[in-house]
N, C-alpha and C positions, 0 to 999 in steps of 0.2 A: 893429398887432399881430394883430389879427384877420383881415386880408388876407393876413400872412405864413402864418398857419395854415390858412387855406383855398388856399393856393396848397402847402404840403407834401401836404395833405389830398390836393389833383388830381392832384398829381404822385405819390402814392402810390397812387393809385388806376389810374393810366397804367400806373404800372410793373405792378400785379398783373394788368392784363388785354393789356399784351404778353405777362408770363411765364408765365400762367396760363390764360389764355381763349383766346389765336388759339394754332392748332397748330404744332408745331415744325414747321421748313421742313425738318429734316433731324438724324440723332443721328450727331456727328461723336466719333470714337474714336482720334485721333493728329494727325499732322500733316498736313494737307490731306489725310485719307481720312474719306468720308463710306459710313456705313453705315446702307442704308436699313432700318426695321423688319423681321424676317421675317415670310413671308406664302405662303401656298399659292396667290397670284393672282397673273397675268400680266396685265400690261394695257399698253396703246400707241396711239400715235394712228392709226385708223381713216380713212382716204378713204373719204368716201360715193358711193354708186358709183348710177348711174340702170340701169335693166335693157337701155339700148343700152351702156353700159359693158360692164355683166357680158357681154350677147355679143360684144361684140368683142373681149373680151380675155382670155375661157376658151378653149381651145382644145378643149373637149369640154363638151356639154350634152345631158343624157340626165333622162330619168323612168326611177323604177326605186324596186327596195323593199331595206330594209336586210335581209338574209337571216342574218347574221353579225355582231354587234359583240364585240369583244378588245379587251382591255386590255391595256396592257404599260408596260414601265418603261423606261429606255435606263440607259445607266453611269451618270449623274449623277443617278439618281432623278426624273428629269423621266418621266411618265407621258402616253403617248400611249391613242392610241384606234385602231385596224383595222377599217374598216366593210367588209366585202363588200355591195355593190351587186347585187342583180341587175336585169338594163337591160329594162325592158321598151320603151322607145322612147328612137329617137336622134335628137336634132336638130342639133347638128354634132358633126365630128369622128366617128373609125372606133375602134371598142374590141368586144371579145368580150361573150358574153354576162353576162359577171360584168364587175364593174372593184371592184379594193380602193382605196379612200379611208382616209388616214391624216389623224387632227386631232389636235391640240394637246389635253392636258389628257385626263381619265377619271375611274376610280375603282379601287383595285386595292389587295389588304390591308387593307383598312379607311384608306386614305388616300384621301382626295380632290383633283384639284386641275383647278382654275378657269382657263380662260384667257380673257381678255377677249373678247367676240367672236368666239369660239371657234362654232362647230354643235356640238350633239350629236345623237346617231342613239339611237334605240329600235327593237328587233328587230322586225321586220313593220312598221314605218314606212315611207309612200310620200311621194318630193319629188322635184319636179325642183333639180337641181342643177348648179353654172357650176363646171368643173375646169378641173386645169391636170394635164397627163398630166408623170407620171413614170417613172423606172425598173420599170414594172410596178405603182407604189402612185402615187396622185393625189393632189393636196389640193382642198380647197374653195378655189376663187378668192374672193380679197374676205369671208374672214368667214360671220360668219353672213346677212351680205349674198347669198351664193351657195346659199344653202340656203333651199328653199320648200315646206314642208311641205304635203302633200295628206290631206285630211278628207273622206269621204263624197262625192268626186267635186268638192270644192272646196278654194280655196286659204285654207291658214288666215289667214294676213295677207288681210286684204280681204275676205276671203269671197266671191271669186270664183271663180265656176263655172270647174274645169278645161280647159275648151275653149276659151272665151274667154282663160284665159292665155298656153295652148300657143298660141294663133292672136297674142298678142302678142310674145312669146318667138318664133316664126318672123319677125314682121314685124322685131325688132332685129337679129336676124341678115343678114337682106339688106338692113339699110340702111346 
């Protein structure tokens, strides 16, 4: 008797930490339609990319300082970002002395929205960055993978002195 009562005991205790302690895989609402929680984040799976990646596969790599950031909305309420660049140095690829970069996510009416790995830009901010040229607007190649922000003549990941990056940023490009 007592064996049958610790064996409801475990199985009731099974059941409350399937229904109750691990998270729902998904909240389904009809017949085979799943709707996932709403959420102001974007997220997805990221390729890590090594910095002979990033140059071989942006088609325009430049230093330069954010001169301009915009926010905007499109029809769907998905909220981008407009970074005017301006280039102080080119290291591939041919662009004028401005280039506009467009990212994912912003901030606009008091709404916020997040994209995973997304870059963000602050006005008078300096990075070199790995694009991919567009219609007259760029994105950042690879994420916030493509974006290296500069601090005081260094890079903030690392804390490596500017020159020495730009001297390795030219080495991935001609190998």
């Amino acid at each position: 008797m007592k064996m049958k009562i610790r064996q409801r005991v475990l199985v009731s205790l099974l059941c409350c930490i399937v229904f109750f302690v691990l998270p729902p895989i998904a909240c389904t609402s009809g017949a085979n339609t799943i709707n996932p929680p709403p959420s102001q984040s974007v997220s997805g799976l990221v390729e890590k990319l090594t910095l002979d990646d990033l140059a071989a596969r942006a088609n325009l790599i430049l230093l330069g300082e954010a001169i301009d950031v915009v926010y905007q909305k499109e029809a769907n309420d998905s909220i981008y970002t407009l970074v005017t660049f301006s280039v102080e140095q080119i290291f591939k690829g041919e662009i004028a002395d401005e280039v506009v970069i467009r990212v994912p996510g912003g901030k606009l009416d008091g709404q916020i929205q997040v994209v995973e790995d997304s870059p963000s830009f602050q006005l008078g901010e300096e990075a070199v960055v790995f694009l991919e040229k567009g219609d007259g607007i760029s994105r950042v190649f690879g994420g916030s993978q493509g974006k290296f922000t500069i601090d005081n003549n260094n890079m903030v990941s690392g804390n490596i002195p500017l020159q020495e990056f730009v001297e390795q940023v030219r080495n991935a490009i001609t190998n």
